[in-house]
C-alpha angles and dihedrals in degrees: 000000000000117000137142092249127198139228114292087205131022090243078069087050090094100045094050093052091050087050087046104051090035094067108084091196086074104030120007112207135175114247090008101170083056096039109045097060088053095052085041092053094044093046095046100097106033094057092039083065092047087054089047090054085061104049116286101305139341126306095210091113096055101040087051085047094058093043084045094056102039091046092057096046089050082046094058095051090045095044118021101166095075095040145155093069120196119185123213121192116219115196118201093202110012134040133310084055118188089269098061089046089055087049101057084038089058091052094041081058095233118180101166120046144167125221096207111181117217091209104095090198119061121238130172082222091056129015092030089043088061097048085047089059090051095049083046104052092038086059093052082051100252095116101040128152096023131130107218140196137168147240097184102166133006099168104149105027109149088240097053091044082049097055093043099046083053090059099047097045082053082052090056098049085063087074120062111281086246099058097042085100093062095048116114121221102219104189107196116192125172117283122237130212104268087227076059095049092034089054085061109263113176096216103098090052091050089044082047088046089049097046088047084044100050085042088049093050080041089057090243082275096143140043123266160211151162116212123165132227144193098062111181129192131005097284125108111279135189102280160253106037130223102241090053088038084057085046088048092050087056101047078055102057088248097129090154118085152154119198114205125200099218100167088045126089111179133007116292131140091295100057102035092037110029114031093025098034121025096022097043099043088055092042072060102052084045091068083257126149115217157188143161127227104232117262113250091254106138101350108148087212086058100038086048088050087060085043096057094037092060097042084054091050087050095047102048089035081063087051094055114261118150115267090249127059114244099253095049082066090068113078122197120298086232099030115134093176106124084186096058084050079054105045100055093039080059100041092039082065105053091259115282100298 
């Protein structure tokens, strides 16, 4: 289970920066081996005492290892014939990183696995990050031995736009019956560097497929929009951003709103600080009045949805398919990653083994 992971306790809050800003799928940067530690470094404090306002640290781990675990007990009952299933949680920034995960797979003595990416939209800067850590780390020998295949997007899967339509419809019933109509359904999903988007990442089409998908579920009864969060630096990035778009709402005379994570399948800082606590707080201030669709976390719709994605990917991978899907073999028209070139050859091939 591929994600980008956060830190469990705010002493992790450092080393998780550094990981993050080193990566240049996510955020290219010049000079970045010089750079990243310094922004690390900078950022450090500021973002410790965001984790302490939730809570001590994100809660990211434990809610993937509940998925994790549900998801393999659901999967033994649908497909037995590949039972038992074991779920392993690889991290790209914060532990368990992909080599642990290598590691406790090694022991367990595991021969056929799934990367199965816990982003439902595809992006080069995290999806393809991730599979980037694990080429990467079967090359260096920590993942011998090991058939792979992939599971790389599933943005717009009945079960998931189920899971997310219910939320929101429990976030609606929090405004008086009469004034459901007005509300305005703000989907926030997490901005990308416009050089990323320009390059030809597919990620902005598959949010925009998910967001049509969960309306159309919805009925299209209510207004909408998609607006996107977490900007960092002072480049050009995917707009406009929630917090404006809120600010934006309110010069309107739309004071009523659900925002509504959509890239986001379980709780972590961006969920329970920035869109809970410093967004709403301002909306507020703003005379808004607003509330948050629940994040996925341990909803049985959602944990059924992996369940049936995987068993899907099993059974077409035993009638043959190839272990990655047809659109994970294109990479980006503007892509100059030789590693991305890499990565799908390898995976395109079941891995070495």
């Amino acid at each position: 289970m591929l994600n980008m992971g956060g830190p469990s306790t705010v002493s992790e809050t450092h080393d998780f920066l550094r990981n993050l800003f080193s990566d240049g799928d996510l955020i290219p940067l010049p000079f970045q081996s010089v750079l990243a530690p310094w922004i690390a470094r900078r950022r450090a404090p500021q973002i410790e005492e965001q984790y302490a306002a939730i809570g001590g640290g994100s809660p990211i781990f434990r809610w993937t290892e509940a998925q994790g675990d549900g998801l393999s007990a659901l999967l033994d009952e649908l497909h037995p014939q590949t039972a038992p299933h074991k779920s392993y949680i690889a991290f790209r920034y914060a532990r368990p990183l992909a080599d642990e995960a290598a590691r406790r797979m090694k022991e367990d003595g595991v021969k056929r696995a799934i990367a199965f990416s816990q982003y439902p939209q595809y992006s080069c800067s995290t999806t393809g990050s991730s599979l980037n850590d694990v080429y990467r780390k079967s090359r260096a020998g920590h993942f011998s031995g090991i058939r792979w295949s992939v599971i790389d997007r599933w943005s717009t899967h009945a079960g998931f736009i189920e899971a997310v339509s219910q939320n929101i419809e429990a976030a609606l019933q929090k405004f008086p019956e009469e004034k459901r109509g007005e509300v305005v359904l703000l989907f926030s999903a997490h901005s990308l560097p416009m050089s990323v988007v320009n390059r030809g990442d597919p990620y902005v089409l598959e949010v925009s497929a998910t967001v049509a998908a969960v309306m159309d579920r919805l009925g299209h009864a209510n207004p909408y929009r998609l607006a996107w969060q977490s900007q960092v630096g002072p480049s050009a990035w995917l707009g406009p951003q929630t917090r404006n778009a809120l600010k934006g709402l309110a010069r309107l005379g739309k004071m009523r709103v659900v925002l509504v994570p959509i890239a986001f399948t379980s709780d972590h800082i961006e969920t329970l600080y920035e869109l809970d606590l410093e967004y709403g707080k301002e909306a507020r201030e703003l005379g808004m009045e607003v509330h948050r669709a629940e994040s996925l976390n341990a909803s049985p719709v959602f944990i059924r949805a992996l369940a049936d994605i995987v068993e899907q990917h099993l059974k077409e991978s035993a009638a043959g398919s190839p272990p990655t899907s047809v659109q994970m073999g294109l990479r980006c028209p503007g892509c100059s990653n030789a590693t991305c070139a890499h990565q799908k050859s390898f995976f395109a091939r079941g891995g070495d083994a």
